[in-house]
C-alpha positions as CSV (number, residue, x, y, z in Angstrom):
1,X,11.1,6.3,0.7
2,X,13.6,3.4,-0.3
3,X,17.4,3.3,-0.6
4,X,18.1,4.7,-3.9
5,X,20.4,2.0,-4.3
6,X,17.8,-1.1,-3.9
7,X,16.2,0.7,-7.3
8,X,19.8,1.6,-9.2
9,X,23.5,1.4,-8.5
10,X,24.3,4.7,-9.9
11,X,25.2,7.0,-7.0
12,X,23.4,10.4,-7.3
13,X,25.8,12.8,-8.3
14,X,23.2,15.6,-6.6
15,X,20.8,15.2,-3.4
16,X,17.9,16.4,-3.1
17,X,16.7,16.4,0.7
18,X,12.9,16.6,0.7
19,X,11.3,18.7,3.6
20,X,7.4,18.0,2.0
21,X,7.8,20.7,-1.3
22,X,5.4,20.0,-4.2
23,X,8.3,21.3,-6.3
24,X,11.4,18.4,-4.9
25,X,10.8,16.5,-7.4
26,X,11.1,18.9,-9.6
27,X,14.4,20.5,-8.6
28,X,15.6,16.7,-8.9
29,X,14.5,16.9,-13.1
30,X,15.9,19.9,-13.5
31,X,19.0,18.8,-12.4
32,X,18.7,15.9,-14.7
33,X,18.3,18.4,-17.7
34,X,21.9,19.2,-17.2
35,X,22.6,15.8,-17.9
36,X,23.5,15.3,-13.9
37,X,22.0,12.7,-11.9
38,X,19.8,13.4,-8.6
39,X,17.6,11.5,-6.1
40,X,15.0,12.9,-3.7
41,X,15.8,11.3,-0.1
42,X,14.5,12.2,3.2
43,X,15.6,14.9,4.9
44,X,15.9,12.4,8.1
45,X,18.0,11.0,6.0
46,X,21.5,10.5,8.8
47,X,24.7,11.9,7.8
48,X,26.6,8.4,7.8
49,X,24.2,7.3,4.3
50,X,24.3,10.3,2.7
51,X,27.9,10.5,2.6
52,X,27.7,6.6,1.5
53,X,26.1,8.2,-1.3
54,X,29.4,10.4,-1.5
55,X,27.1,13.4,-3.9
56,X,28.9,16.1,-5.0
57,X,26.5,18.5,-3.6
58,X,23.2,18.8,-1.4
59,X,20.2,20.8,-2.3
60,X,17.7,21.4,0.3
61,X,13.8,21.7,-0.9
62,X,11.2,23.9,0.0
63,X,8.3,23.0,2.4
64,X,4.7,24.0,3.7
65,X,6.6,24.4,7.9
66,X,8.0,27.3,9.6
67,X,12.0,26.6,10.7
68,X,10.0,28.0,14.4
69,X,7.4,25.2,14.0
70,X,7.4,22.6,17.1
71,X,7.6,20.1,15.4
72,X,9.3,21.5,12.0
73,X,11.4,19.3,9.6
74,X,15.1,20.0,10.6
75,X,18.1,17.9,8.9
76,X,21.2,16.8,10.9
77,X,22.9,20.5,11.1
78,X,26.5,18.5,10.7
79,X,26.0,18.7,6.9
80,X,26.5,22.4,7.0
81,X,30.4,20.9,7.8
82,X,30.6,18.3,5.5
83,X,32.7,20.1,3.3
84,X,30.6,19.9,-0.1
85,X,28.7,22.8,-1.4
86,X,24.8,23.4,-0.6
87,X,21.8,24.8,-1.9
88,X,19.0,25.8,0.5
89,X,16.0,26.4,-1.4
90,X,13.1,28.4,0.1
91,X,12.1,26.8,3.4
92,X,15.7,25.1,2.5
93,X,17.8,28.4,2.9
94,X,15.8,29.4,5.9
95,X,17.0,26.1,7.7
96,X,20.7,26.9,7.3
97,X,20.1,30.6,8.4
98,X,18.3,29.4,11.6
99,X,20.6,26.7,11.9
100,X,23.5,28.5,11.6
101,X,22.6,31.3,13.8
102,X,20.6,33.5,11.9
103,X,17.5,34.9,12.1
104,X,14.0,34.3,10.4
105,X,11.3,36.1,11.1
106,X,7.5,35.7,9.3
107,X,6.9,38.3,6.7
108,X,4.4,40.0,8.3
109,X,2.3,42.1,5.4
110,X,5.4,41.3,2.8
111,X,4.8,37.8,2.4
112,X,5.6,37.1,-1.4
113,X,3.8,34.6,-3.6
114,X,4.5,34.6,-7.9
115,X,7.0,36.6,-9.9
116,X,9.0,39.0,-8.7
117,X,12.0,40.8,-10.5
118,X,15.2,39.4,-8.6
119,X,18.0,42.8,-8.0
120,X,21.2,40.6,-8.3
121,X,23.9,42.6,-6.0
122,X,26.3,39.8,-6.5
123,X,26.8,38.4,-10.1
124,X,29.3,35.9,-9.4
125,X,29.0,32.1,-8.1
126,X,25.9,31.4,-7.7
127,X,24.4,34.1,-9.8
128,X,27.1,34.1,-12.6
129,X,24.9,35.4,-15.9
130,X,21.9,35.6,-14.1
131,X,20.2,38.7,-15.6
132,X,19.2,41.7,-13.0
133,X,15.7,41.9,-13.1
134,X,14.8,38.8,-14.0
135,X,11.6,37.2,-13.0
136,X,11.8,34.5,-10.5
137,X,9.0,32.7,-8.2
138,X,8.0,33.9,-5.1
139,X,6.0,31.6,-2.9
140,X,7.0,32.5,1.1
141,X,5.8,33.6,4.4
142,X,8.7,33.7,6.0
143,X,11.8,35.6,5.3
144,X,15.2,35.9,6.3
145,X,16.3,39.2,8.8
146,X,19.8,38.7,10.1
147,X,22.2,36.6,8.2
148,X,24.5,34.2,10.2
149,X,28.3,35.0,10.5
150,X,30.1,34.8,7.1
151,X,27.6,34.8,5.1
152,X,26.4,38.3,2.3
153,X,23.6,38.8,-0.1
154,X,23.8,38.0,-3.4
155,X,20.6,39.3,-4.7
156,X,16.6,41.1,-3.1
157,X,13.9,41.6,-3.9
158,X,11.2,44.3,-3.4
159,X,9.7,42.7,-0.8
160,X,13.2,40.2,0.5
161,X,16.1,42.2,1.1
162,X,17.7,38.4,1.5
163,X,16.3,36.9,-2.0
164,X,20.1,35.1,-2.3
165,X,22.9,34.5,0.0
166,X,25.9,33.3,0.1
167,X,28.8,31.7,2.4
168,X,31.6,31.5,-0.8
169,X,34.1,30.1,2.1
170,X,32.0,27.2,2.8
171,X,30.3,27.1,-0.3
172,X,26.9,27.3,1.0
173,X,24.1,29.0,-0.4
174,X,20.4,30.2,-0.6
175,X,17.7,31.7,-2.4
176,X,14.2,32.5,-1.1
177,X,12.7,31.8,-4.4
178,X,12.0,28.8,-6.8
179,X,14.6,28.4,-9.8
180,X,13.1,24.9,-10.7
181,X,10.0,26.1,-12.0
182,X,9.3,27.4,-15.5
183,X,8.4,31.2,-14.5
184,X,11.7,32.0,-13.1
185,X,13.4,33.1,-15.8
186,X,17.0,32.1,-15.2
187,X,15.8,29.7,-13.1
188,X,18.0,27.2,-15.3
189,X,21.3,29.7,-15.2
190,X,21.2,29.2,-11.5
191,X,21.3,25.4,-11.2
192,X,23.6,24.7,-14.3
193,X,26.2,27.3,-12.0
194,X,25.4,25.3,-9.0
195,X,25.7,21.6,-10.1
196,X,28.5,22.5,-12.6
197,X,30.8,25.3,-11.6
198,X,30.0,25.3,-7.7
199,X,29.9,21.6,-7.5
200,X,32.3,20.1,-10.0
201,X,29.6,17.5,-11.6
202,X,30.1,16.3,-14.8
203,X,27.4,15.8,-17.2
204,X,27.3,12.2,-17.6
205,X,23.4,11.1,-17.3
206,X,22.8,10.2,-20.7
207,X,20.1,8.0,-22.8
208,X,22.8,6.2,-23.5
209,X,24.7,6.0,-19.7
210,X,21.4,4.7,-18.1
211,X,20.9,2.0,-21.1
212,X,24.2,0.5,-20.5
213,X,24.1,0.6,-16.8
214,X,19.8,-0.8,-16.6
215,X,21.1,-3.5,-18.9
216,X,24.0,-4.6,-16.6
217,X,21.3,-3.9,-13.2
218,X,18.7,-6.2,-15.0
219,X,21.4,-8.8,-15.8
220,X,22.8,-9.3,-12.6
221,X,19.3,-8.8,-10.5
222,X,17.7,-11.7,-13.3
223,X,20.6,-14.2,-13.7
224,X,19.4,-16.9,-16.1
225,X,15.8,-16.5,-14.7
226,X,12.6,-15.9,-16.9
227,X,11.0,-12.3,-16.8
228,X,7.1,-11.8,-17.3
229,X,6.3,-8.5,-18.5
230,X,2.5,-6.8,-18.0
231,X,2.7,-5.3,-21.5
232,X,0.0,-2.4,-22.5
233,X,1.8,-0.6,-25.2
234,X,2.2,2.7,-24.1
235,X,5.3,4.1,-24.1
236,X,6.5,3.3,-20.8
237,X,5.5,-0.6,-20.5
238,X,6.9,-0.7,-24.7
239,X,10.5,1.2,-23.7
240,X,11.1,-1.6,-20.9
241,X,10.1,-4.4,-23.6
242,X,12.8,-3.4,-25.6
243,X,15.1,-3.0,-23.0
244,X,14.7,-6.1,-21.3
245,X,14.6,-7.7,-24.9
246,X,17.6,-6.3,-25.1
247,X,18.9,-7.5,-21.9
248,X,17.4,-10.9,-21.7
249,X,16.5,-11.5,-24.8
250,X,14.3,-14.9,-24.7
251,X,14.5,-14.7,-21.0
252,X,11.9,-12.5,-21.7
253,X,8.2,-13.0,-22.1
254,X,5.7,-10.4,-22.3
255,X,1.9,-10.3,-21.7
256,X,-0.7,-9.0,-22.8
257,X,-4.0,-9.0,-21.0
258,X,-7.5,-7.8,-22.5
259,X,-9.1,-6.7,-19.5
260,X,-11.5,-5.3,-21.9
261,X,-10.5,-1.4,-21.0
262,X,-8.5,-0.7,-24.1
263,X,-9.1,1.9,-26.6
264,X,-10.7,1.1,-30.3
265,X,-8.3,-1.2,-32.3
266,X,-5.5,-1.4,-29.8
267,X,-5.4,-5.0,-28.9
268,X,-4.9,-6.0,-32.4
269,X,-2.2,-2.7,-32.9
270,X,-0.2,-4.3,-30.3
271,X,-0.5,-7.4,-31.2
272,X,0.5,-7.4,-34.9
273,X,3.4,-4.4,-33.9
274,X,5.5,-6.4,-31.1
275,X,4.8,-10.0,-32.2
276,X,5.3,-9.8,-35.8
277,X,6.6,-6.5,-36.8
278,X,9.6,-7.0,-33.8
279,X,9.3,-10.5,-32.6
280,X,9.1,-9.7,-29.2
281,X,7.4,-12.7,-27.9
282,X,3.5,-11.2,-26.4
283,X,1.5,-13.9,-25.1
284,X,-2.5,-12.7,-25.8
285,X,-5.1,-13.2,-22.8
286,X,-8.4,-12.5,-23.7
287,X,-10.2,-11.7,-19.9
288,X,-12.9,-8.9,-20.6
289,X,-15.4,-11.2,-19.4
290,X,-13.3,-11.8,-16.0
291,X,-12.3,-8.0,-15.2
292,X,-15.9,-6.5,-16.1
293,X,-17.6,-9.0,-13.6
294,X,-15.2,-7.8,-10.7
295,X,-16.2,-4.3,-11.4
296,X,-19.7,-5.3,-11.3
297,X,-21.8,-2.4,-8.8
298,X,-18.3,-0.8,-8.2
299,X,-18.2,3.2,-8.4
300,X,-15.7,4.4,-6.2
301,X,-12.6,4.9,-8.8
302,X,-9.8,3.4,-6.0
303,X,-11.7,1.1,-5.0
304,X,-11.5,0.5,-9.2
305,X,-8.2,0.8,-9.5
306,X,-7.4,-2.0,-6.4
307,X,-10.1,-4.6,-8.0
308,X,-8.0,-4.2,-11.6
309,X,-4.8,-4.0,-10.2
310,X,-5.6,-7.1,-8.1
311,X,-7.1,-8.9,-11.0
312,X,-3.7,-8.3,-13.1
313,X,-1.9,-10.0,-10.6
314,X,-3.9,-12.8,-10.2
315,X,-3.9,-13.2,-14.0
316,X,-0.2,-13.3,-14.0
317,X,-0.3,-15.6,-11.7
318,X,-2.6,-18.2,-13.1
319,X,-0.9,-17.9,-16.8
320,X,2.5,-17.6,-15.2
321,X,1.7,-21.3,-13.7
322,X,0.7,-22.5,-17.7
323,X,3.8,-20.6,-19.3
324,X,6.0,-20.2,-16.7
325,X,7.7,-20.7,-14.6
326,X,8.5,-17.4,-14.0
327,X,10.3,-16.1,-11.0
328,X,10.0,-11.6,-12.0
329,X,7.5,-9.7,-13.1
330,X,8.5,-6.5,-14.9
331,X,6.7,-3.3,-14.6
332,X,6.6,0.3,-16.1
333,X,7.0,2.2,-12.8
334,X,8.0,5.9,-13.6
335,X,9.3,8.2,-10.8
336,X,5.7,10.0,-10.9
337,X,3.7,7.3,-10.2
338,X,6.5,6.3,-6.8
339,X,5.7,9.9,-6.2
340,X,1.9,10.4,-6.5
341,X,1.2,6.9,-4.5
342,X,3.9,7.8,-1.9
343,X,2.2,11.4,-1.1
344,X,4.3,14.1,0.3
345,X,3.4,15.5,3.5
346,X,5.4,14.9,5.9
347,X,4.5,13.6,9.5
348,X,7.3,14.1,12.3
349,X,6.0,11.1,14.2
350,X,7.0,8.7,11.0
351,X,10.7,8.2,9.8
352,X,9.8,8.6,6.3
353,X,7.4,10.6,3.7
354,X,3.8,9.9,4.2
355,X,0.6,10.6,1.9
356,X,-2.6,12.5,1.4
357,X,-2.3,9.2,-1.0
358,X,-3.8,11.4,-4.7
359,X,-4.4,8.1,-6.3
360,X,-3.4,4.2,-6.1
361,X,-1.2,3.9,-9.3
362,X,-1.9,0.7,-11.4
363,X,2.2,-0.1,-10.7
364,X,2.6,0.9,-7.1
365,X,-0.7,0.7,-5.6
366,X,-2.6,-2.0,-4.6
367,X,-0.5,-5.1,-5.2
368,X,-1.3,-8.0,-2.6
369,X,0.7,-9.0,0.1
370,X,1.2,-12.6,-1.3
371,X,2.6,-11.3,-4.2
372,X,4.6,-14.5,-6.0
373,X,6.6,-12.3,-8.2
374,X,9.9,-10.6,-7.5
375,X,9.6,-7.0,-9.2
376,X,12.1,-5.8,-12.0
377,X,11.8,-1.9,-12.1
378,X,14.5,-0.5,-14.1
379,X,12.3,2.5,-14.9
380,X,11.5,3.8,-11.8
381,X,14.0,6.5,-11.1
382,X,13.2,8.4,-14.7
383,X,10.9,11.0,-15.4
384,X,8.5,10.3,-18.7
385,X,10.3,12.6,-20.7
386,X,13.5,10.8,-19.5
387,X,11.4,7.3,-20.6
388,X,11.0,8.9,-24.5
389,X,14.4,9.1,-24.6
390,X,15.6,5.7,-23.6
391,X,12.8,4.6,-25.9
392,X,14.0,6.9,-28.9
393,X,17.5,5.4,-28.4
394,X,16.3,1.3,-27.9
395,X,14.5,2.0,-31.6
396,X,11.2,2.3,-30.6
397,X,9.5,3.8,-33.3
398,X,8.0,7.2,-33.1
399,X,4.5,6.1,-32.9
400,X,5.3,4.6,-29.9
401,X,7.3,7.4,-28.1
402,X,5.1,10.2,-28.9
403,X,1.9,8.2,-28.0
404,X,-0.1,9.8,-25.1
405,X,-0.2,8.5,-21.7
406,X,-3.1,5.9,-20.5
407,X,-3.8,4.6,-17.4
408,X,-3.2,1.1,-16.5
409,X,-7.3,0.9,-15.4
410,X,-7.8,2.1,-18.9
411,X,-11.0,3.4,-20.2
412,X,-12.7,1.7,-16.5
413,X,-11.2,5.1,-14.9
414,X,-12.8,7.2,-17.7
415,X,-16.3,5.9,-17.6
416,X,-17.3,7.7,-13.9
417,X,-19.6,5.5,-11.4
418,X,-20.1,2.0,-12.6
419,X,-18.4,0.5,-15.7
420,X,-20.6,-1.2,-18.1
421,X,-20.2,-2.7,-21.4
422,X,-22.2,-0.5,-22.9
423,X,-20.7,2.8,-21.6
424,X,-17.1,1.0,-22.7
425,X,-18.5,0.6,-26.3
426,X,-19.7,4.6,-25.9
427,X,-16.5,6.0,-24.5
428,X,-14.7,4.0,-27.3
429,X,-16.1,5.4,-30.3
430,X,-16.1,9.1,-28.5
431,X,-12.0,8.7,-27.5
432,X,-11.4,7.2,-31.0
433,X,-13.6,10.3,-32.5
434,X,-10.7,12.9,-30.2
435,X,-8.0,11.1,-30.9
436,X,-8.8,11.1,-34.8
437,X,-9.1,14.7,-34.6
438,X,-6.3,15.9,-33.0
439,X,-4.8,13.7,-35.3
440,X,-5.9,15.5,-38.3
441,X,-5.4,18.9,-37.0
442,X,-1.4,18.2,-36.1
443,X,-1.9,18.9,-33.0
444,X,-1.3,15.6,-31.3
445,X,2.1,15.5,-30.6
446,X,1.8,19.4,-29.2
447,X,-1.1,17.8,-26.6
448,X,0.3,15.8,-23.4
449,X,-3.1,13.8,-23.4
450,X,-6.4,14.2,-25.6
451,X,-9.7,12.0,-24.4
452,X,-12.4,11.6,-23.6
453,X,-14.5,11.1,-19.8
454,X,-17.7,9.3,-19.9
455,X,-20.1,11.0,-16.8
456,X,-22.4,9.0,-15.5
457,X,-25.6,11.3,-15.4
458,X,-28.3,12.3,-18.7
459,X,-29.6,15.2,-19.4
460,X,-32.2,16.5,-21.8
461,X,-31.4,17.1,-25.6
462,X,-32.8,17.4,-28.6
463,X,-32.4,15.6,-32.3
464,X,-34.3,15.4,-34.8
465,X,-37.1,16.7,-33.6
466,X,-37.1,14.6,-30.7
467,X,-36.6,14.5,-26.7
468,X,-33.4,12.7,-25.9
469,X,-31.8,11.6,-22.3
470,X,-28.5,10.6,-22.9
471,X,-24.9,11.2,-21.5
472,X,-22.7,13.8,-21.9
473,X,-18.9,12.9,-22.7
474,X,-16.3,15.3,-20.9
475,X,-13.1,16.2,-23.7
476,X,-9.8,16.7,-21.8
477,X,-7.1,18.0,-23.7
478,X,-4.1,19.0,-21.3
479,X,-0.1,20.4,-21.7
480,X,2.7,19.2,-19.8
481,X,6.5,18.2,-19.3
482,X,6.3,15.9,-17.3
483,X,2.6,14.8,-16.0
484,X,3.6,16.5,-12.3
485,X,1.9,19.4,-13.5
486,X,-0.3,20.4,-16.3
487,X,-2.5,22.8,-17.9
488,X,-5.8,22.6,-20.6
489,X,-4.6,22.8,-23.8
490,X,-6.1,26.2,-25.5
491,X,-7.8,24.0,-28.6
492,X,-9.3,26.1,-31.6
493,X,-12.7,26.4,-31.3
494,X,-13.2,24.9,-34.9
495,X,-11.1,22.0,-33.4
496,X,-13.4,21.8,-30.3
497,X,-16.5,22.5,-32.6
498,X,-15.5,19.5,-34.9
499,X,-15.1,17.2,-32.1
500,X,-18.6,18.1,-30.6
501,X,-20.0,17.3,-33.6
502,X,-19.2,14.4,-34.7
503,X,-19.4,12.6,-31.1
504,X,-23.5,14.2,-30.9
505,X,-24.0,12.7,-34.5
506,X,-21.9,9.4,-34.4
507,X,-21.7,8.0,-30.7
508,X,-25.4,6.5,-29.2
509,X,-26.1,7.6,-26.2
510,X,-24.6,10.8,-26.1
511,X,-26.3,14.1,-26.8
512,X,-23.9,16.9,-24.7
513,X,-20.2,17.2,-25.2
514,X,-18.5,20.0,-23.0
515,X,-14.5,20.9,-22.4
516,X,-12.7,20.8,-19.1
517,X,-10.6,23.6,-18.4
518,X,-8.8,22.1,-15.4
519,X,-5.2,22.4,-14.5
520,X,-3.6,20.6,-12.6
521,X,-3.4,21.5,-9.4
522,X,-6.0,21.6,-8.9
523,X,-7.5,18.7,-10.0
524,X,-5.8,15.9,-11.8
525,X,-5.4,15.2,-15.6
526,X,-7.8,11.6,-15.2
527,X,-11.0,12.7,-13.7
528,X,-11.6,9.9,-11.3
């Protein structure tokens, strides 16, 4: 994981130190909802940078280890002295007990995983208007026996008799449960006490606050210097037009390239709506030809998502020579994508966070070592829902902000085995056909991402009379905050039916439409 401060200059006013949780990253947006700002570090992270980073408070994650584990995650126990407040969460609080002398034992036959009403014993501090019985998330094997000297409970459960604890000398504290996610109730309650009354932060992390302080970042990382931005206009790569527009004004040149994966109509959307509408100057590249020949017998989707993200480099490169030159190249990088291509298990033999990589991300992922380019990132540290914001206070009109998320492979990572013009020209007419739809039933902007996968199998059918052997198209419709998570979206059936219908009658080549009812975890929100 990089120094925070390589990507921004704002110090974190909370840390979050990551021992591997699936949920750190989402402690560190919730604490962002009260308008505070966090980074997830390393919990190897040594004492001498965090307090560089001089936060205001600490917040331990959860974790897959045992505190008794050989080789378990342990941070350096002198922040238990530092003298700022802490919050272990989960595996987090079971750290400071065993670091601090108490005991943990497993939960043999008591283990607790889901909701679970929390018995608050102490409604003060920490727990100040949390409501007794409240539902919070269970999801432990482990739990706490003996508490170390000075420390009391603050709230139990059925099953934990240690649920919350406290040390209000040292203003440390623990709870064996998960506030940052959506099923515990006063999840929220909790950290809003913690980061403001326990901690002393101020909320200060505005749209506005990160604007002012990206443009002064960008100015002094750029200089006089000329910027190249990969433009595809979704939100993300649109939001960091304006702001480096805004920044750089004609330092700035953005990019478009046609690599022949966009959706029906959006080349000449874009087009027309930065160019002439804003007068943001967007250099066209027409190179479907180029990309669709590299992909040529490829099926493995990374392996896809290398060979594109390659190509757009190269591409740069070449037209960087002709309009250039050019010494950045700005991208879209949200704190997901860092995230998903950074992985988060965590291997004690490495100093950092390693992956189970999920996916090479068209930002992150697979960009060459000789690289000519230095990268502007301004974006990286913000969640997408953070990114709407920035972009709903830069001007960007509505149709912009509220568009759904698309991969920078486009449709290429859609269209399953090997990409073809004429499965692009199919999956193109069927996404249009969704995204029409959802359009016309209002439901679009209640729908994190509507469209459609293109598998690449037939199977038998019938029309008009008539045997047919055609593809089936795969409709994804899904729900989410922030793209860490999400669920299907429960479409109406006359929705769904409507869909289906038109694709069978108006798409060639398909004869079978069916609807994936995947969250994710499991799987992923893209299919490949």
């Amino acid at each position: 994981m990089q120094n925070f401060q390589s990507d921004y200059q704002r110090k974190p006013a909370i840390v979050i130190l990551d021992f591997g949780s699936q949920y750190s990253e989402l402690i560190a947006r919730r604490v962002r909802e009260t308008q505070v700002y966090s980074l997830v570090v390393s919990y190897r992270t040594p004492l001498d940078e965090l307090r560089d980073l001089s936060p205001k408070g600490i917040i331990l994650s959860g974790g897959p280890s045992s505190v008794y584990a050989e080789q378990a995650p342990l941070c350096d126990p002198a922040i238990w002295n530092m003298g700022i407040p802490v919050l272990g969460v989960c595996y987090g609080m079971q750290l400071m007990v065993h670091q601090l002398g108490g005991r943990v034992e497993p939960a043999i036959n008591k283990a607790e995983y889901g909701k679970a009403p929390l018995k608050v014993d102490d409604p003060t501090a920490l727990l100040t208007n949390v409501d007794d019985a409240s539902t919070m998330w269970m999801s432990h094997g482990d739990s706490v026996k003996d508490l170390p000297e000075g420390f009391v409970r603050l709230a139990h459960t059925t099953n934990t008799p240690e649920a919350a604890i406290a040390s209000h000398s040292r203003r440390l504290y623990g709870v064996q449960f998960h506030p940052e996610v959506v099923h515990s109730t006063n999840g929220m309650v909790l950290i809003r006490n913690f980061v403001y009354h326990i901690c002393g932060c101020e909320p200060d992390w505005t749209t506005n606050t990160f604007i002012d302080e990206a443009i002064t970042q960008v100015r002094s990382q750029v200089g006089d210097k000329r910027v190249l931005l990969a433009l595809s206009g979704g939100v993300d790569s649109s939001t960091l037009a304006f702001l480096l527009h805004k920044a750089i004004g004609d330092q700035l040149t953005c990019m478009f390239i046609d690599q022949g994966f966009m959706r029906k109509g959006e080349p000449e959307f874009l087009m027309e709506f930065f160019d002439q509408k804003f007068h943001i100057n967007v250099e066209y590249i027409n190179a479907r030809n180029r990309f669709i020949s590299k992909l040529n017998g490829i099926t493995d989707p990374e392996e896809k998502r290398k060979v594109i993200g390659t190509e757009f480099i190269r591409v740069f490169e070449e037209e960087s020579a002709r309009l250039g030159p050019f010494d950045y190249l700005a991208q879209g990088t949200l704190y997901p994508d860092v995230i998903e291509s950074a992985g988060t298990n965590l291997d004690p033999n490495t100093p950092e966070r390693v992956a189970v990589k999920i996916k090479s991300h068209h930002n992150v992922g697979g960009l060459p070592k000789d690289l000519q380019f230095k990268l502007v990132e301004p974006l990286r540290r913000l969640f997408k829902d953070e990114v709407r914001k920035v972009g709903r206070s830069l001007g960007l009109p509505e149709e912009i902000v509220k568009r759904h998320p698309f991969p920078g492979p486009g449709l290429a990572i859609r269209i399953l085995g090997e990409v073809t013009s004429e499965k692009l020209d199919c999956l193109r007419d069927a996404d249009w056909i969704v995204r029409e739809e959802i359009h016309k039933a209002g439901l679009y902007h209640e729908i994190w991402q509507a469209f459609a996968v293109l598998l690449p199998i037939c199977s038998v059918g019938v029309m008009g009379d008539k045997r047919t052997y055609a593809w089936p198209i795969v409709l994804r419709c899904v729900s989410s905050e922030d793209g860490m998570t999400a669920d299907w979206s429960r479409l109406p059936y006359e929705i769904m039916e409507c869909i289906s219908n038109r694709i069978v009658n108006e798409v060639k080549g398909v004869n079978r439409v069916v609807y994936d009812v995947t969250s994710k975890p499991p799987g992923t929100i893209e299919w490949e």
